[in-house]
CHARMM-style PDB file with segment names, atoms N, HN, CA, C and O in Angstrom:
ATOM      1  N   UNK     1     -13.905  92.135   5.515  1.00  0.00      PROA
ATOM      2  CA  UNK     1     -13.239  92.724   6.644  1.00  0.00      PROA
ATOM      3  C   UNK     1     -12.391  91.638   7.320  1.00  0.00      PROA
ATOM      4  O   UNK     1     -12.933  90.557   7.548  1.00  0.00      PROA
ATOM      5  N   UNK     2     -10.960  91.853   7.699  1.00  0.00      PROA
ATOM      6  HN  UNK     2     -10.520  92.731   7.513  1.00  0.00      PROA
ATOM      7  CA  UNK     2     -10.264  91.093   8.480  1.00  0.00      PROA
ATOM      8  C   UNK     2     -10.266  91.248   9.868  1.00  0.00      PROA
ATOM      9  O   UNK     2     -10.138  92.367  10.367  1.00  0.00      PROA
ATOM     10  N   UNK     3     -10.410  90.159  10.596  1.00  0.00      PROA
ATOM     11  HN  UNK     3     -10.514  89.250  10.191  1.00  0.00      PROA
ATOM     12  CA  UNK     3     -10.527  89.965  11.944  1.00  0.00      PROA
ATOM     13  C   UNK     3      -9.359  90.131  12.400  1.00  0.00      PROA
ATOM     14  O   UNK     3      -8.507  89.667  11.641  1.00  0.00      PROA
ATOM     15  N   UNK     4      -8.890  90.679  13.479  1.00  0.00      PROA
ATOM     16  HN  UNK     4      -9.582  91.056  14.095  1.00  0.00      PROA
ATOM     17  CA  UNK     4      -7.627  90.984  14.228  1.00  0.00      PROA
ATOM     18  C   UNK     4      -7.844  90.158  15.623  1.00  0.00      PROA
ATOM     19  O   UNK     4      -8.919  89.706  16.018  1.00  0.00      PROA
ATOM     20  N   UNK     5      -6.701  90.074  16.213  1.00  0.00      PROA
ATOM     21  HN  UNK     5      -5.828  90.441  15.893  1.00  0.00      PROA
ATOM     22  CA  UNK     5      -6.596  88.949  17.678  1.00  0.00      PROA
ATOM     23  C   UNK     5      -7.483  90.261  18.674  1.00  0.00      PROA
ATOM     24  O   UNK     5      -7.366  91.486  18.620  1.00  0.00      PROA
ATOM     25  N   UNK     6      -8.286  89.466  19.465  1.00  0.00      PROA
ATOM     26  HN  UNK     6      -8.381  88.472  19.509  1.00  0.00      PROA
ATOM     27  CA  UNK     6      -9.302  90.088  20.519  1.00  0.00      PROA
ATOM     28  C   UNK     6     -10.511  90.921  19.805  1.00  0.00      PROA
ATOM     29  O   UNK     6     -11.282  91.572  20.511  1.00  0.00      PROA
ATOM     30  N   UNK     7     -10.654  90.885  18.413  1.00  0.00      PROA
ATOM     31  HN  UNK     7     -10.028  90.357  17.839  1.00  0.00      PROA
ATOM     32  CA  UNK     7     -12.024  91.443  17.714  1.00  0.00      PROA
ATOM     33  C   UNK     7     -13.179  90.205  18.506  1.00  0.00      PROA
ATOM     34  O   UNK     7     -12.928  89.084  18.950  1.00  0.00      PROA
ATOM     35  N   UNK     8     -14.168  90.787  18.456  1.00  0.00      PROA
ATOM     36  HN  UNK     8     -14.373  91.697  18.095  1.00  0.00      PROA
ATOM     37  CA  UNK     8     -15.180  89.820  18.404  1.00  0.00      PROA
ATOM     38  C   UNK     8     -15.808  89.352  17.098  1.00  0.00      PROA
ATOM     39  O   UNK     8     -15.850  90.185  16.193  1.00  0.00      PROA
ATOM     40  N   UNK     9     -16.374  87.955  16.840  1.00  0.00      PROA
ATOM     41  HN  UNK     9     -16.340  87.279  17.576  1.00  0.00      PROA
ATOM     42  CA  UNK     9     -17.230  87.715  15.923  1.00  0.00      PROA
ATOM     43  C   UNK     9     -18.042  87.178  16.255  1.00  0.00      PROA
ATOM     44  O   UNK     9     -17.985  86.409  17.215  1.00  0.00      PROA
ATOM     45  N   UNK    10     -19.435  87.479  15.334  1.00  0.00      PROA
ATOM     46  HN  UNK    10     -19.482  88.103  14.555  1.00  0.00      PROA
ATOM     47  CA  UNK    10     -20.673  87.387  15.864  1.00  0.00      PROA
ATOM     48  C   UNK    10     -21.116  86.580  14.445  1.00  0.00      PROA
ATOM     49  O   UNK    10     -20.917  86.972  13.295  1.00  0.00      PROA
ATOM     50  N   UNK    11     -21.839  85.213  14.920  1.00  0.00      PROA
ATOM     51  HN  UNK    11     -22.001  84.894  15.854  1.00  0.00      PROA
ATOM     52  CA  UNK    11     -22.140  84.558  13.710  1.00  0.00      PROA
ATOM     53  C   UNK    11     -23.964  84.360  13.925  1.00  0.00      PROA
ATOM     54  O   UNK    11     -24.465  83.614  14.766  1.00  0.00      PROA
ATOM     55  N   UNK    12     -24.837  85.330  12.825  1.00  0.00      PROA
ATOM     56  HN  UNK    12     -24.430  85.937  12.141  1.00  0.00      PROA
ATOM     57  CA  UNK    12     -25.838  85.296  12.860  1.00  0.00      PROA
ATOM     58  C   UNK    12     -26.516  83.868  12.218  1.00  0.00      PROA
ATOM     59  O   UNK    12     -26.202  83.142  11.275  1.00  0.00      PROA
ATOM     60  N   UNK    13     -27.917  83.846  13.510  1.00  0.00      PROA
ATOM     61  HN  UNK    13     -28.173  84.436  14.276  1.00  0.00      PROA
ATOM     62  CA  UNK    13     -28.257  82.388  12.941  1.00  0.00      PROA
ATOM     63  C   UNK    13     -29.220  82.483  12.221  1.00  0.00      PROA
ATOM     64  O   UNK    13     -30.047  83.370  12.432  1.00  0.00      PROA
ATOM     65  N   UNK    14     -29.396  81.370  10.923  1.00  0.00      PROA
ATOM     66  HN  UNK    14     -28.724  80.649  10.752  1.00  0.00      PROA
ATOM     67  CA  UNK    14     -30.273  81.345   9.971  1.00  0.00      PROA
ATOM     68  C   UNK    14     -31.703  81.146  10.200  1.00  0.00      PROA
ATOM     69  O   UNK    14     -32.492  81.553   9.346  1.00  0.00      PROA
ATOM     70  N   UNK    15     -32.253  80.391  11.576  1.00  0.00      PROA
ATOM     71  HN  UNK    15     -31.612  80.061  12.269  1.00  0.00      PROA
ATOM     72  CA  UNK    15     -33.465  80.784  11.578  1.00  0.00      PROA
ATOM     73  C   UNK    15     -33.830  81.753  12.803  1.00  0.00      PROA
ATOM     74  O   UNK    15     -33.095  82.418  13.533  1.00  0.00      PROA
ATOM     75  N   UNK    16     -35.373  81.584  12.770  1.00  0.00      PROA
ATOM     76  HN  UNK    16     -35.971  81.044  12.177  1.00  0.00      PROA
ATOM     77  CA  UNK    16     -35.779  83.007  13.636  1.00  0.00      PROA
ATOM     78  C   UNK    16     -35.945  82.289  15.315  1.00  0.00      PROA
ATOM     79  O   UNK    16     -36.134  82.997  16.304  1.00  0.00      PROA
ATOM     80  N   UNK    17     -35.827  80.736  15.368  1.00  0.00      PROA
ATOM     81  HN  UNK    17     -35.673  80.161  14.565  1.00  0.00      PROA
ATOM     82  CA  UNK    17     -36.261  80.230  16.588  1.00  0.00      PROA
ATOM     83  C   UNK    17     -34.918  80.285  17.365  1.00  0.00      PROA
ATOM     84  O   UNK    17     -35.006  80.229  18.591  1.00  0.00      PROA
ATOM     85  N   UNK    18     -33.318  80.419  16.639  1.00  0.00      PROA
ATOM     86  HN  UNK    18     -33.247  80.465  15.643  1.00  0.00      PROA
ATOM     87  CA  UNK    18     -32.210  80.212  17.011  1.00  0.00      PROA
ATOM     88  C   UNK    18     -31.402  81.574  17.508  1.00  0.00      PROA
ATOM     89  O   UNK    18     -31.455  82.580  16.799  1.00  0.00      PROA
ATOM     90  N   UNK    19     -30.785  81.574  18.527  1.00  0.00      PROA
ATOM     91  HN  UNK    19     -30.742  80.757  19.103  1.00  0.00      PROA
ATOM     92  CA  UNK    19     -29.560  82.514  18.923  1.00  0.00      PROA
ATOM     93  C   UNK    19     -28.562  82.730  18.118  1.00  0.00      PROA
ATOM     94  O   UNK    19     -28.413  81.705  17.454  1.00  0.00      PROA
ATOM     95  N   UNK    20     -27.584  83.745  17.741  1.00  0.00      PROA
ATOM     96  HN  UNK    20     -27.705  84.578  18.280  1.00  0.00      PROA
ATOM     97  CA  UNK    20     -26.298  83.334  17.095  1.00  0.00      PROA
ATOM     98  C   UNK    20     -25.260  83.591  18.575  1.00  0.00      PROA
ATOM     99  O   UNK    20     -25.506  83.871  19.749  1.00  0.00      PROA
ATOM    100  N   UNK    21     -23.764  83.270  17.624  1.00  0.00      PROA
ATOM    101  HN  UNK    21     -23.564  83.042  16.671  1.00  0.00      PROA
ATOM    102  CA  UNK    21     -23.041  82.958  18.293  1.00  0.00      PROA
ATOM    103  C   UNK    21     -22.213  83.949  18.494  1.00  0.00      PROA
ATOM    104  O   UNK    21     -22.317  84.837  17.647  1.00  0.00      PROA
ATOM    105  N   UNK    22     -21.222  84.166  19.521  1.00  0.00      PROA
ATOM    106  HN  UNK    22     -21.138  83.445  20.209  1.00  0.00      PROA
ATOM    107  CA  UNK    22     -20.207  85.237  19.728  1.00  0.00      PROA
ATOM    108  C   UNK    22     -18.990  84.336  20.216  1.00  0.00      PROA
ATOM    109  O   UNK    22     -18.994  83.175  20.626  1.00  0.00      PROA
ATOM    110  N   UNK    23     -17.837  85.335  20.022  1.00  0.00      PROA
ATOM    111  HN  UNK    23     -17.834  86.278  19.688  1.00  0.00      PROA
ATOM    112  CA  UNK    23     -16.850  84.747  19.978  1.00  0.00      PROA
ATOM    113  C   UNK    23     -15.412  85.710  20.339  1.00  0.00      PROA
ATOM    114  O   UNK    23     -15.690  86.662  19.610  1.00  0.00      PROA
ATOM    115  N   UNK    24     -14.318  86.023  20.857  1.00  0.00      PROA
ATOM    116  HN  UNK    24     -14.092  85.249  21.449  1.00  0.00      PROA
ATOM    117  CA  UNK    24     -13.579  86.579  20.542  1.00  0.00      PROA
ATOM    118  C   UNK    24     -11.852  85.699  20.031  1.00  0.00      PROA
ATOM    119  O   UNK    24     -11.181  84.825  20.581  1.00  0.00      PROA
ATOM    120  N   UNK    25     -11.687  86.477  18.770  1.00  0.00      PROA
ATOM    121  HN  UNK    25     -12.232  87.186  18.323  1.00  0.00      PROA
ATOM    122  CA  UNK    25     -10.535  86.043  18.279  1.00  0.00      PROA
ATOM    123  C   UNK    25      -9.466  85.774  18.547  1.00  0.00      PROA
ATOM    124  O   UNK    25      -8.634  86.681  18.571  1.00  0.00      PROA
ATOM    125  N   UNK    26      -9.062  84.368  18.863  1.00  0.00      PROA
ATOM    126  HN  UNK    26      -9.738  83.631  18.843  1.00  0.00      PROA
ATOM    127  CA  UNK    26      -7.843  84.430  19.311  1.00  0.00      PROA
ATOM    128  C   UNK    26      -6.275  84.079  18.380  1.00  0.00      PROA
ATOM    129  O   UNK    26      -5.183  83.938  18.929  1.00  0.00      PROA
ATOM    130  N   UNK    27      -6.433  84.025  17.428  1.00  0.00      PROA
ATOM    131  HN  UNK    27      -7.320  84.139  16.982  1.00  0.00      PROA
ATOM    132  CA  UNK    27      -5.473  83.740  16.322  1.00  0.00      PROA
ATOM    133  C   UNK    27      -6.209  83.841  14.741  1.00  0.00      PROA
ATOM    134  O   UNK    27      -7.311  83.448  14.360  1.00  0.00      PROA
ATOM    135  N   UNK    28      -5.312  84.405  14.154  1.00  0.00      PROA
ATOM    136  HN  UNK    28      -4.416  84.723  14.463  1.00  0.00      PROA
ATOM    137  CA  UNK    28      -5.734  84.564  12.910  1.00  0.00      PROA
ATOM    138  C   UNK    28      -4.148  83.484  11.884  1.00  0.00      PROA
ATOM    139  O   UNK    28      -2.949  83.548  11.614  1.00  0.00      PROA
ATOM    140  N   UNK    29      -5.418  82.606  11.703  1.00  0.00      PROA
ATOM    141  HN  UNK    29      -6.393  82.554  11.922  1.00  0.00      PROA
ATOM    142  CA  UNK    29      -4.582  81.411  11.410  1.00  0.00      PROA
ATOM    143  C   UNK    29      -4.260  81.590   9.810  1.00  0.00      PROA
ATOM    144  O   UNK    29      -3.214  81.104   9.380  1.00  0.00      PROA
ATOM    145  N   UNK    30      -5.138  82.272   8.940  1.00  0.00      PROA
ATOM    146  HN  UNK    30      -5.988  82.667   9.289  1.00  0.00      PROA
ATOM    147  CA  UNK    30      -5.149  82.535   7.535  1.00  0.00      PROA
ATOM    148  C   UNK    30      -5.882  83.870   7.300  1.00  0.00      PROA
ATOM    149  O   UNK    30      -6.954  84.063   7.874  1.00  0.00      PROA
ATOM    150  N   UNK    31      -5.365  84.776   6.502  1.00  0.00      PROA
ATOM    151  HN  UNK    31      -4.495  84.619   6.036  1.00  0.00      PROA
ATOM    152  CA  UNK    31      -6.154  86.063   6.179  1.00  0.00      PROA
ATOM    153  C   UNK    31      -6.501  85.977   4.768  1.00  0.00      PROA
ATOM    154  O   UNK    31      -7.043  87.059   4.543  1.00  0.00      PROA
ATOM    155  N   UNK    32      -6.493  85.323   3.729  1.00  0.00      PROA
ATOM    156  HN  UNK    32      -6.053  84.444   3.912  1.00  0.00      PROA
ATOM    157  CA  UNK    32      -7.074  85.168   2.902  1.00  0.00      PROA
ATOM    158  C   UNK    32      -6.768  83.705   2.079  1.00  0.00      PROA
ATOM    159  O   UNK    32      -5.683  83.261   1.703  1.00  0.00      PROA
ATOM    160  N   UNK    33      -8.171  83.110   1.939  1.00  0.00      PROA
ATOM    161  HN  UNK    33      -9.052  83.471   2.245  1.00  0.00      PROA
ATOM    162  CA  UNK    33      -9.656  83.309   2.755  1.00  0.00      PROA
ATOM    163  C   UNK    33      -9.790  83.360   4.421  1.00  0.00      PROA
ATOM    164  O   UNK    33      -9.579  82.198   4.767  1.00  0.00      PROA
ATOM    165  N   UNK    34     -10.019  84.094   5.508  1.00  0.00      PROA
ATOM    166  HN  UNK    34     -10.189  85.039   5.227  1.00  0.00      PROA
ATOM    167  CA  UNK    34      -9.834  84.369   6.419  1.00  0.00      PROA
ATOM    168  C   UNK    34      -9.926  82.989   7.329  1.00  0.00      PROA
ATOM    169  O   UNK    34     -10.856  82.224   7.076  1.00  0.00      PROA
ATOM    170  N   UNK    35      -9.326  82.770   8.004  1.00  0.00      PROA
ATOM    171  HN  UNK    35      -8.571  83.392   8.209  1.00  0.00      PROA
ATOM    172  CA  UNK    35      -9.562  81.674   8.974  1.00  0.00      PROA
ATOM    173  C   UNK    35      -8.771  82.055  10.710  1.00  0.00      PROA
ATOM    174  O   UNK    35      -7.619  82.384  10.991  1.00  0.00      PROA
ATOM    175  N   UNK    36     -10.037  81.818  11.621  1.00  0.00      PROA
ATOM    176  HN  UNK    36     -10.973  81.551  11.392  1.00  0.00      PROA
ATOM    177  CA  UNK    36      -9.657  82.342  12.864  1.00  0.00      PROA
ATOM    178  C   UNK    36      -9.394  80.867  13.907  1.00  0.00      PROA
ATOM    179  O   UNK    36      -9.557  79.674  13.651  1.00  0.00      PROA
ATOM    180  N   UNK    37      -9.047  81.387  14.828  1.00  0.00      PROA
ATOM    181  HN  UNK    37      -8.914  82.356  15.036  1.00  0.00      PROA
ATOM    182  CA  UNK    37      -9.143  80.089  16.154  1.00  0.00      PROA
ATOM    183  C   UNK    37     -10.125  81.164  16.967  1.00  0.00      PROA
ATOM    184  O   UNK    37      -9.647  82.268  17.228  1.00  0.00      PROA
ATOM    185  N   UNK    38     -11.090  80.946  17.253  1.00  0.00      PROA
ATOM    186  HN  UNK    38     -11.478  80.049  17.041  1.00  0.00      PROA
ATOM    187  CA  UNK    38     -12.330  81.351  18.102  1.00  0.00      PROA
ATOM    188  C   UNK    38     -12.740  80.983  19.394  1.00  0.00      PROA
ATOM    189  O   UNK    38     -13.149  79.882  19.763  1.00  0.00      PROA
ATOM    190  N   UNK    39     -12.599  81.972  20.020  1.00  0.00      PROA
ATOM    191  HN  UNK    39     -12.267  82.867  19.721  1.00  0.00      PROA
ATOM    192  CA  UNK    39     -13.028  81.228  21.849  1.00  0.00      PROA
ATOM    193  C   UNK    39     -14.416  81.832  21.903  1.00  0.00      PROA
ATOM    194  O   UNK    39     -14.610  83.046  21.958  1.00  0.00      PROA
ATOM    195  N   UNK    40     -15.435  80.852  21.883  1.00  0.00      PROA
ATOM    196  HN  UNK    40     -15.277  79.865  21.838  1.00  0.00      PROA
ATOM    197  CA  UNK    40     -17.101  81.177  22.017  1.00  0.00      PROA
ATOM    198  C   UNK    40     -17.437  81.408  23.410  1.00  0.00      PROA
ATOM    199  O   UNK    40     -16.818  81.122  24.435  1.00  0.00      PROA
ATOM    200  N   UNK    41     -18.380  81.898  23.256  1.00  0.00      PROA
ATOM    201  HN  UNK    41     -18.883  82.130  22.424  1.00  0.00      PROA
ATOM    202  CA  UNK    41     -18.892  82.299  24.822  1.00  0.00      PROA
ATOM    203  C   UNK    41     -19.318  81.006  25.549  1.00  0.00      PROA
ATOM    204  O   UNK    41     -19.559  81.171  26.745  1.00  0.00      PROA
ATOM    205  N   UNK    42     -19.452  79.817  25.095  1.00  0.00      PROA
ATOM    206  HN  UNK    42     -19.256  79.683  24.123  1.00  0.00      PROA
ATOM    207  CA  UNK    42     -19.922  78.697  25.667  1.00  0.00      PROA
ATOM    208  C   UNK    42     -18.852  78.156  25.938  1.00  0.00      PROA
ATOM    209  O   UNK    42     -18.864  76.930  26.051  1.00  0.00      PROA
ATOM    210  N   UNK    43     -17.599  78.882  26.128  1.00  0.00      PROA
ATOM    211  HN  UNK    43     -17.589  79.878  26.037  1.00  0.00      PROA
ATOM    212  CA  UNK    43     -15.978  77.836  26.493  1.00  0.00      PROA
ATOM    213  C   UNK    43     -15.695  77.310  25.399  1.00  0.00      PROA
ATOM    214  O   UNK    43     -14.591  76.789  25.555  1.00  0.00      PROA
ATOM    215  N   UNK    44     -16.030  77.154  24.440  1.00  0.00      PROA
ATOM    216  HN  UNK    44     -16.926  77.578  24.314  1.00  0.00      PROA
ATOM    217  CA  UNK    44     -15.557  76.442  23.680  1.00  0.00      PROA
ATOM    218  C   UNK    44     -14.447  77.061  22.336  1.00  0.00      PROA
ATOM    219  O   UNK    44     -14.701  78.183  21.900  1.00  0.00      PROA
ATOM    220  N   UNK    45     -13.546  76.475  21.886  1.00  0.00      PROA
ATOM    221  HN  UNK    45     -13.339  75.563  22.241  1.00  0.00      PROA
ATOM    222  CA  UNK    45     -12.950  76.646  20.723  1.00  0.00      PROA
ATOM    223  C   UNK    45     -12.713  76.113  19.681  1.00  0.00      PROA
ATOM    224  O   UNK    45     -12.143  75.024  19.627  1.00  0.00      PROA
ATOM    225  N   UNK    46     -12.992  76.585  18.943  1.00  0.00      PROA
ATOM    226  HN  UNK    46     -13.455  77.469  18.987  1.00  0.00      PROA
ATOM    227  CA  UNK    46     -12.931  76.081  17.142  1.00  0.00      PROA
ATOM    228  C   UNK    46     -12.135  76.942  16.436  1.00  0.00      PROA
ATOM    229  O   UNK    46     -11.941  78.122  16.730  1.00  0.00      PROA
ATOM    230  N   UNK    47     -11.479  76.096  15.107  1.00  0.00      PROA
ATOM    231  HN  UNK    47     -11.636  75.138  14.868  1.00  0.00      PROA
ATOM    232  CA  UNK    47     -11.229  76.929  13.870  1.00  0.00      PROA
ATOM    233  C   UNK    47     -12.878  77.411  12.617  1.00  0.00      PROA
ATOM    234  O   UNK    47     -13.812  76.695  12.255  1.00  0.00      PROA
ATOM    235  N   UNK    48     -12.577  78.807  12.321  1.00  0.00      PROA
ATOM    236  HN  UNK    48     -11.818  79.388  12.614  1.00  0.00      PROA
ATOM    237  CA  UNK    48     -14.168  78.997  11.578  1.00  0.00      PROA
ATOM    238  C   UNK    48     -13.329  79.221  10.380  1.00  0.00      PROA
ATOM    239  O   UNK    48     -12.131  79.266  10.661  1.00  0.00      PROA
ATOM    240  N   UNK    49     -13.639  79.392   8.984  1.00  0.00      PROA
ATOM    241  HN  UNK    49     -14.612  79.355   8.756  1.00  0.00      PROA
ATOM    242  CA  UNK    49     -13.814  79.737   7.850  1.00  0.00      PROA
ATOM    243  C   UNK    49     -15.144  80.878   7.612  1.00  0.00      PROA
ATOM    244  O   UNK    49     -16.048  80.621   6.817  1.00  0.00      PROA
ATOM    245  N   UNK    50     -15.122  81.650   8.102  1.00  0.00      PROA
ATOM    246  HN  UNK    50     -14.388  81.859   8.748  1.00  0.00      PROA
ATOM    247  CA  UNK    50     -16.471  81.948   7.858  1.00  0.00      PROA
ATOM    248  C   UNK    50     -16.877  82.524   6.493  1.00  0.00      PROA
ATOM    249  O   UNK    50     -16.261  83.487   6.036  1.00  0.00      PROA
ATOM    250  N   UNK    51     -17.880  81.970   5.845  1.00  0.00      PROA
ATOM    251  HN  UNK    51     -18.380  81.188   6.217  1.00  0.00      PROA
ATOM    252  CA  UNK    51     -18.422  82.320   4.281  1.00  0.00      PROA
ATOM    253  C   UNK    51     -18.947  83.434   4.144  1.00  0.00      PROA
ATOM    254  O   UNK    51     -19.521  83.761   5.183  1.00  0.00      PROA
ATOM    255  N   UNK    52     -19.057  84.517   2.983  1.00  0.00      PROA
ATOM    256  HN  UNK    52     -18.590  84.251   2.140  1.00  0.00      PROA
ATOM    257  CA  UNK    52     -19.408  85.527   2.578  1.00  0.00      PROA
ATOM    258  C   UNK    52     -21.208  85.808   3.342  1.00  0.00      PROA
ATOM    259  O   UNK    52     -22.240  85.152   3.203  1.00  0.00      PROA
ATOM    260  N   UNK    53     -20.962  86.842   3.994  1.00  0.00      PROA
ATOM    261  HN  UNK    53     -20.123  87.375   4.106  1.00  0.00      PROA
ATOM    262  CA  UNK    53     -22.006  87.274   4.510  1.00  0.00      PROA
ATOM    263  C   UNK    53     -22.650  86.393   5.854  1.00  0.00      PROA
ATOM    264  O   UNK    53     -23.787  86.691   6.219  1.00  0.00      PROA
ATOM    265  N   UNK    54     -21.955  85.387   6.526  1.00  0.00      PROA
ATOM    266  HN  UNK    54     -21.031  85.145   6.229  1.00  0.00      PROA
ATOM    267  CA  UNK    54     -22.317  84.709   7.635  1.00  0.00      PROA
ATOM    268  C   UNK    54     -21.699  85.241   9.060  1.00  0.00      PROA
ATOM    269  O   UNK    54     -22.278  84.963  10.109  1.00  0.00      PROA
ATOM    270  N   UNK    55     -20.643  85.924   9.047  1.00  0.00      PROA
ATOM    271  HN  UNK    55     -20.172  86.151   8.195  1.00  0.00      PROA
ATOM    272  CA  UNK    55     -20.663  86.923   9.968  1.00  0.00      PROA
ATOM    273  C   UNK    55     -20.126  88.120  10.026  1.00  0.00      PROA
ATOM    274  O   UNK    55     -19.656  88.690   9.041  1.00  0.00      PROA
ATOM    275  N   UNK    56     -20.161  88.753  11.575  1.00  0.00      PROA
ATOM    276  HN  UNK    56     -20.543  88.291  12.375  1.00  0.00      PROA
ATOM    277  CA  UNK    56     -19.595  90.247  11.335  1.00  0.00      PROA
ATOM    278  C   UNK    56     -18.650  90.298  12.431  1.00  0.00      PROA
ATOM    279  O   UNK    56     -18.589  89.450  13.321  1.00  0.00      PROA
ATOM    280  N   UNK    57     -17.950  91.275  12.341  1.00  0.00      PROA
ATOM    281  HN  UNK    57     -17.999  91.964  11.618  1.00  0.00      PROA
ATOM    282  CA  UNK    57     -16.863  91.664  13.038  1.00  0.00      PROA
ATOM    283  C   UNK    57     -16.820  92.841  13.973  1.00  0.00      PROA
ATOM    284  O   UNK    57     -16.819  93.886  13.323  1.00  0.00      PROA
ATOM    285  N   UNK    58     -16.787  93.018  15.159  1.00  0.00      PROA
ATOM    286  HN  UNK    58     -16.788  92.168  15.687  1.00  0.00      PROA
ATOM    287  CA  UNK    58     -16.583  93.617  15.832  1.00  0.00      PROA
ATOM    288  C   UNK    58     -15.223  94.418  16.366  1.00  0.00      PROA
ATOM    289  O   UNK    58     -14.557  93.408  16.592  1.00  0.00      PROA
ATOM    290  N   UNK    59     -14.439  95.390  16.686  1.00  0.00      PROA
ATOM    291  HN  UNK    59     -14.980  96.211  16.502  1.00  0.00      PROA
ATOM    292  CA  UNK    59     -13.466  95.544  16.760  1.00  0.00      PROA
ATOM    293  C   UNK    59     -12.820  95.834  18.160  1.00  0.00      PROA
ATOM    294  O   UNK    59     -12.946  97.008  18.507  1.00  0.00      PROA
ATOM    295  N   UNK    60     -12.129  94.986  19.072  1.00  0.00      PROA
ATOM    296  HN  UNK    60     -12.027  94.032  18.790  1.00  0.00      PROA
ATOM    297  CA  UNK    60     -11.954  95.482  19.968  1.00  0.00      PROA
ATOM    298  C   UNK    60     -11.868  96.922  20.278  1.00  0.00      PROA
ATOM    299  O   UNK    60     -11.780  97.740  19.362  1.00  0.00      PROA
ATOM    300  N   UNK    61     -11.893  97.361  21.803  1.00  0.00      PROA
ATOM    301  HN  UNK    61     -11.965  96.697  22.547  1.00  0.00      PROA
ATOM    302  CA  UNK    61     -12.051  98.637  21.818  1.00  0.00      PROA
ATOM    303  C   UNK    61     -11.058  99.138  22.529  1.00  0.00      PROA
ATOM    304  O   UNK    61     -10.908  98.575  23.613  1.00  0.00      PROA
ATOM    305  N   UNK    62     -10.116 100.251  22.227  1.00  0.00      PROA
ATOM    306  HN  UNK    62     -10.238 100.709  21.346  1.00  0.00      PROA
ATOM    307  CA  UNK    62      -9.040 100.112  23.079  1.00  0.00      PROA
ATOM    308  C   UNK    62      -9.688 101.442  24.168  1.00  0.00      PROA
ATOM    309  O   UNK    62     -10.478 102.379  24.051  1.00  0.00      PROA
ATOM    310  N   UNK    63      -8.823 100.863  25.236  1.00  0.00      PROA
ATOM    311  HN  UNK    63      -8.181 100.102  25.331  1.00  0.00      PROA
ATOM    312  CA  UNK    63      -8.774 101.938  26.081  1.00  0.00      PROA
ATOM    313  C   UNK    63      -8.399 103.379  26.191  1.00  0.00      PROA
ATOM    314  O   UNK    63      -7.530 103.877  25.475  1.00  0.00      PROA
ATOM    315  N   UNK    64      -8.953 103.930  26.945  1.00  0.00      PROA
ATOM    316  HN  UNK    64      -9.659 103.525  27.526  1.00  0.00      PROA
ATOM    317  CA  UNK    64      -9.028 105.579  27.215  1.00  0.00      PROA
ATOM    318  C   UNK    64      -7.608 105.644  27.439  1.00  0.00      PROA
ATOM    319  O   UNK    64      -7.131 106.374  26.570  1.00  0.00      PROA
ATOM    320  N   UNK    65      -6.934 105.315  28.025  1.00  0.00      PROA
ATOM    321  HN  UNK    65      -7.321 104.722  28.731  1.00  0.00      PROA
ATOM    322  CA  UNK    65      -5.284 105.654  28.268  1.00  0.00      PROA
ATOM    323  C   UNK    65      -4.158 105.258  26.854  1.00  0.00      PROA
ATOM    324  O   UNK    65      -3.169 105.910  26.520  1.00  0.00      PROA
ATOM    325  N   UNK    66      -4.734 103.897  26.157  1.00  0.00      PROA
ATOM    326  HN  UNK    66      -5.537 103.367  26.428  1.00  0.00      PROA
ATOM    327  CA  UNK    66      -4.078 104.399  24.794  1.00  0.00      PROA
ATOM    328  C   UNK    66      -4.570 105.179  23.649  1.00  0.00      PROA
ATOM    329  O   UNK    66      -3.856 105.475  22.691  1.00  0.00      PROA
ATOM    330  N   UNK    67      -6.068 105.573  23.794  1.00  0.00      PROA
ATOM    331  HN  UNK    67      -6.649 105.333  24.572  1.00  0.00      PROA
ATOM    332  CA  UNK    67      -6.443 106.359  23.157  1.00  0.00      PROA
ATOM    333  C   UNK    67      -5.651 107.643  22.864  1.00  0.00      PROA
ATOM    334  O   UNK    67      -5.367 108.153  21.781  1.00  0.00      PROA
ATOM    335  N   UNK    68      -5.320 108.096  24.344  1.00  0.00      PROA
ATOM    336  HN  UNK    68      -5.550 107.681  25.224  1.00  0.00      PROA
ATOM    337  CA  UNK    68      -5.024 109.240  25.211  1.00  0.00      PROA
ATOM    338  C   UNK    68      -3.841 109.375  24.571  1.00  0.00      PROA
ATOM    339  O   UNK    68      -3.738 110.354  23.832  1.00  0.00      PROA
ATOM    340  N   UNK    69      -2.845 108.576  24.679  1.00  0.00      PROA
ATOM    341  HN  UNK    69      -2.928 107.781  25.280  1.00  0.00      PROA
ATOM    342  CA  UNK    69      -1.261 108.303  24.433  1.00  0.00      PROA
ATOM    343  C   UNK    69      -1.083 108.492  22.829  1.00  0.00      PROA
ATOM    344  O   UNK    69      -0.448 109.451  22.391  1.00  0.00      PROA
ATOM    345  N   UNK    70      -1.678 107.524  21.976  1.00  0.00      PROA
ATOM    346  HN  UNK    70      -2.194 106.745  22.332  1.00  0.00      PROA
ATOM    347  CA  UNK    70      -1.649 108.224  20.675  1.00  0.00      PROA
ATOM    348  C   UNK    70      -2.253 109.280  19.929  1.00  0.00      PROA
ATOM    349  O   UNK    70      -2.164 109.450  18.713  1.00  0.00      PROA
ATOM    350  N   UNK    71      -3.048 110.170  20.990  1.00  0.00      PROA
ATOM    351  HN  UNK    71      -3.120 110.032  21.978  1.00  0.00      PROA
ATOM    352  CA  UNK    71      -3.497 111.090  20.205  1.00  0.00      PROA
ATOM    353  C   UNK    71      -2.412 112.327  20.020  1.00  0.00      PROA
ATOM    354  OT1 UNK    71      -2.687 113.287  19.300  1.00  0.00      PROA
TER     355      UNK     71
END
């Protein structure tokens, strides 16, 4: 799945004592192999690569008024 600008990604953590991470997309720097610029919920930003099956994608949600407009 390709990440789009303002999706969220959610990177699940490998053990059971750890949190994962969230993030929303702010550039999609490469779409294949996917590579994002990521603003984490801790302020922080990185470029990810993320590897097969390490995270998921969320899709922003648009609003009721453009919902409204393109229907």
């Amino acid at each position: 799945m390709i990440g789009n600008v303002g999706d969220i990604l959610v990177i699940e953590s490998e053990r059971a004592d750890a949190t994962g991470r969230r993030g929303v997309i702010e550039e999609v720097l490469q779409e294949q192999p996917p590579r994002y610029r990521v603003h984490w919920e801790d302020g922080h930003t990185s470029i990810l690569a993320p590897s097969a099956g390490s995270a998921r994608i969320e899709r922003k949600r648009r609003s009721r008024a453009k919902a409204k407009a393109s229907a």
